[in-house]
N, C-alpha and C positions, 0 to 999 in steps of 0.2 A: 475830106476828099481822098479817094483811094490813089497812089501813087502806080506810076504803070507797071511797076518791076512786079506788080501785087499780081499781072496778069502771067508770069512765068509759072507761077506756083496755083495759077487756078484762082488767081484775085485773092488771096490768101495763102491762110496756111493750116492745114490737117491739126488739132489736137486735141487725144484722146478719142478719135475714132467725129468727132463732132464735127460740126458745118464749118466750111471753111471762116475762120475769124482776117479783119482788117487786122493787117499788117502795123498800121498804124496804132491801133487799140494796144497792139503786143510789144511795140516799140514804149508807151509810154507806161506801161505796165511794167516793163525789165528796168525803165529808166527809175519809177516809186523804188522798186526792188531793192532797187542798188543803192538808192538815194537814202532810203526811209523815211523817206516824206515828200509829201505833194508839191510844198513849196519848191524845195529844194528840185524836183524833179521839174520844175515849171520852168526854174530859170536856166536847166541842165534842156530842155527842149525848144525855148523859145515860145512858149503858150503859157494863156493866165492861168492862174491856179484853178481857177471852177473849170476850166476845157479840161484840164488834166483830171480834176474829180469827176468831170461827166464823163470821160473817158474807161476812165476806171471803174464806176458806176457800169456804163455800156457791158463791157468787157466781162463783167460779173454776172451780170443779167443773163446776156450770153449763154455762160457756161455755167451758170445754176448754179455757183460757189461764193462764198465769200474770199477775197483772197487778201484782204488786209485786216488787221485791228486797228480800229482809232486810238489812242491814246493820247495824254497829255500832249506832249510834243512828238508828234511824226506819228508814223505806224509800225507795226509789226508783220512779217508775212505770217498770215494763216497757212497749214499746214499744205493744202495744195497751194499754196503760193510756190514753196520750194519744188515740186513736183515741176510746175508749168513751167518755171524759171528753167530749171536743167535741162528741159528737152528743147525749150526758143531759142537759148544764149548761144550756142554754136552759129546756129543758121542766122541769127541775125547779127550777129560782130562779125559774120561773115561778109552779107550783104552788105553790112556798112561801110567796109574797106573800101566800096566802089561807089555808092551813094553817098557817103557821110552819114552820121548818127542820125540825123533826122528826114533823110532821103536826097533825095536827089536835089542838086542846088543849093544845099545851105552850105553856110559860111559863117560857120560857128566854131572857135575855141575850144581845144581841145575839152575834154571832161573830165574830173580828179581823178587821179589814180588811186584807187582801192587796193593799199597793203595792211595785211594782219602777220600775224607772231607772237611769239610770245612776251610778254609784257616786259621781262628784265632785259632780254635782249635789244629788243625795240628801245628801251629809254637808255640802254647806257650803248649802243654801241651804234644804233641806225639814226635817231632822232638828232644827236651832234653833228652829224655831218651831210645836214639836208640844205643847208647855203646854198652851194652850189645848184641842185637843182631847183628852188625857187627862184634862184635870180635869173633862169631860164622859161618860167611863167609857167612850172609846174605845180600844180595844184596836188595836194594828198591829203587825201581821208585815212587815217589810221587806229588799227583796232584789235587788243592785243586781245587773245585769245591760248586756251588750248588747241594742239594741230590736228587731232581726229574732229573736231566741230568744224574748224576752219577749212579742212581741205570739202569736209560735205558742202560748204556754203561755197565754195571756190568752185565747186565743180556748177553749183546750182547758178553762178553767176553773180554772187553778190561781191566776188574779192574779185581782183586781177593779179594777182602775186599774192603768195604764202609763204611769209618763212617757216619751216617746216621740221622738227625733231626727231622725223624720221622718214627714209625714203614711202612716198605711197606706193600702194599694187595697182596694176594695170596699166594700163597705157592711152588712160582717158585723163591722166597730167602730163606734165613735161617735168619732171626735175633735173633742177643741175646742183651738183654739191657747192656750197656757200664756204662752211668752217667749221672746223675742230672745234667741239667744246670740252676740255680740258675740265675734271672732278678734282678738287683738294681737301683734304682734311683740317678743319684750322676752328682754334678758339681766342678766347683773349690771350692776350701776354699772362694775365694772373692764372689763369687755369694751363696755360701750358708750362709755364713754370714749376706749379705745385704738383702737376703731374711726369715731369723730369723730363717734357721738350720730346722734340725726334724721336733722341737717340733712346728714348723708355718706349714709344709705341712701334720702334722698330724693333727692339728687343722681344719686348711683352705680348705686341698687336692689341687686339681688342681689351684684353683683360688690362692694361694702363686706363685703361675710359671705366671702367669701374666705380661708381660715384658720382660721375660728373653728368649735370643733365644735358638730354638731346635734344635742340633745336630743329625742327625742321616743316617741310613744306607742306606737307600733308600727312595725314595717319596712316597708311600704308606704309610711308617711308621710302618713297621708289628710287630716291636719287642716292639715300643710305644704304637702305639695301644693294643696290647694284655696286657700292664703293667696295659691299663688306665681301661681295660676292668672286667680285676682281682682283681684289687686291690682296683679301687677308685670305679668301679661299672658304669660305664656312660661314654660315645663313648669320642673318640676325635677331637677335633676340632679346629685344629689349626694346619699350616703348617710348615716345617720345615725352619731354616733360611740356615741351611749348609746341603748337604748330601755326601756323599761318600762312594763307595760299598767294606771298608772296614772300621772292626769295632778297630783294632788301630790306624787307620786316623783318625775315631771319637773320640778315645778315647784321643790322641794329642789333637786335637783342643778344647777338654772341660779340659782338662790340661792348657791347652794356656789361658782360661778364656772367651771361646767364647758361653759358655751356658749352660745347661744341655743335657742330652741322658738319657741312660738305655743301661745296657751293661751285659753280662753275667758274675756273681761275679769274674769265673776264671780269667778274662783277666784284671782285676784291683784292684787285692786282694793287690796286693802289692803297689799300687800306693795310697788305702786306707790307708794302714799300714804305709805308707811312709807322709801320710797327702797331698800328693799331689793331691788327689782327694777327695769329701768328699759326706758322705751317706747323702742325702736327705729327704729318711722315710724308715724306718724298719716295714714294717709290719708282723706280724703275721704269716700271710700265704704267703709269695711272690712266686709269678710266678715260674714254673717250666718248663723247657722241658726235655724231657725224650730223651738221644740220644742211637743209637743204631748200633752194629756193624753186618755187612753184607755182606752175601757172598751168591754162589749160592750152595743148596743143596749138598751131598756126598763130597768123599773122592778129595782133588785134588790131582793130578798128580804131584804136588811139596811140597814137606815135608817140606820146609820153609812157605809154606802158614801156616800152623799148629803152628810151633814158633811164628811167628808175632799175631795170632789172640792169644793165649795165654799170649803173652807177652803184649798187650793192655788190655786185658782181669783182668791182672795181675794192669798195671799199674794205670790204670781208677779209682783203689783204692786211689788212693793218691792228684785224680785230684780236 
């Protein structure tokens, strides 16, 4: 049954030039979306799973697309999925603000909050300190990522909040700055001893790392490079001997005594403090990135979106 708010917009809604579509079809469409999966989207709507699949089924028919993948568990969006998600999600977490998620009259619990970021940040420094809002009966789906995929999907409506590694362009997000991430140079105790500590790679700079292998996160080397580029003044030139596309793998393996890296201070403050890993040079002015939390424009439609970014907002003091 079409909902009446469905007659403001013409008993629908325009997309892609096509006959106006049920409101309702697009509600439980954005809900699969977000959900990635029928079930899940069934109990996030209050409908059985096969209403939710005939839904979807409809909806497809519709508009002549396939817009999910079946898989093992849950689905994938097909590539117009992203498409249709971007241009609905404004106007309907708009709408909702006034109706509720599933129109007018329901009286349903809020729906998880969808945060991504980046995976090291997210476990050591956002995932500790979620107590507090679960014992507020907030719900979160989380889901680390790199921040150019995640702000695409943020914008299409699958995220509600991005931690984010660097400001986006335009003004179809909101960013607010989060935290400093502080870069350090650091190996085991045995490798920075044998190579004569601080006080030889402030002397010498890069030429003390002569010999010793480099640990690090990818083959490009972005986060060394940028260290070599700031702080010693002059490109780098030399490949990695280990890489692995997470930065407590790396940070393991230069525990382990398998070389140097460059790691962001958070994620090995304590493993300094502990002596288990040891600063190589303290400079003056060490690298920085500036991280930044993000969502899209106005009010949403779920008043736990509002707690979380507060409550990050809150905690990012302490990180």
């Amino acid at each position: 049954m079409r909902n009446r708010e469905t007659n403001d917009l013409g008993g629908g809604t325009q997309v892609g030039g096509a006959a106006a579509l049920d409101l309702n079809l697009l509600r439980t469409f954005l809900a699969v979306y977000r959900t990635g999966s029928f079930t899940a989207a069934a109990r996030l709507l209050g409908l059985s799973q096969p209403t939710v699949t005939t839904q979807v089924r409809a909806l497809e028919r519709q508009l002549g697309r396939e817009l999910f993948e079946r898989q093992a568990r849950g689905v994938s969006p097909a590539p117009y999925a992203d498409q249709l998600a971007s241009r609905i999600v404004e106007p309907l977490d708009s709408l909702a603000t006034i109706t509720g998620p599933g129109g007018a009259g329901q009286d349903r619990p809020p729906e998880p909050v969808h945060l991504a970021g980046p995976n090291e940040l997210l476990t050591r420094c956002v995932l500790p300190g979620l107590a507090s809002l679960v014992d507020k009966g907030v719900r979160l789906r989380i889901t680390p990522g790199m921040t150019e995929p995640l702000l695409d999907e943020l914008r299409a409506g699958r995220y509600d909040l991005v931690i984010a590694t660097f400001r986006p362009r335009g003004r179809a997000l909101a960013a607010t700055p989060l935290t400093d991430e502080e870069f350090v140079l650091v190996a085991s105790p045995a490798w920075a001893e044998r190579i004569g500590g601080t006080a030889r790679v402030a002397a010498d700079g890069p030429a003390a790392l002569h010999g010793v292998p480099l640990v690090a996160y990818a083959e490009d080397l972005p986060i060394v490079r940028r260290y070599w580029r700031h702080v010693f003044g002059r490109r780098l030139v030399r490949q990695a001997a280990v890489t692995m596309p997470d930065l407590h793998a790396v940070k393991a393996a230069v525990v382990g005594g398998t070389g140097f890296t460059v790691l962001p201070r958070y994620l090995c403050a304590a493993d300094l403090a502990a002596g288990t890993l040891a600063l190589l040079h303290d400079p003056d002015d060490p690298p920085i990135n500036p991280g930044f939390l993000v969502q899209r424009p106005g009010a949403s439609a779920n008043p736990h979106v509002a707690l979380v970014r507060d409550h990050l907002l809150e905690e990012a003091r302490k990180w």
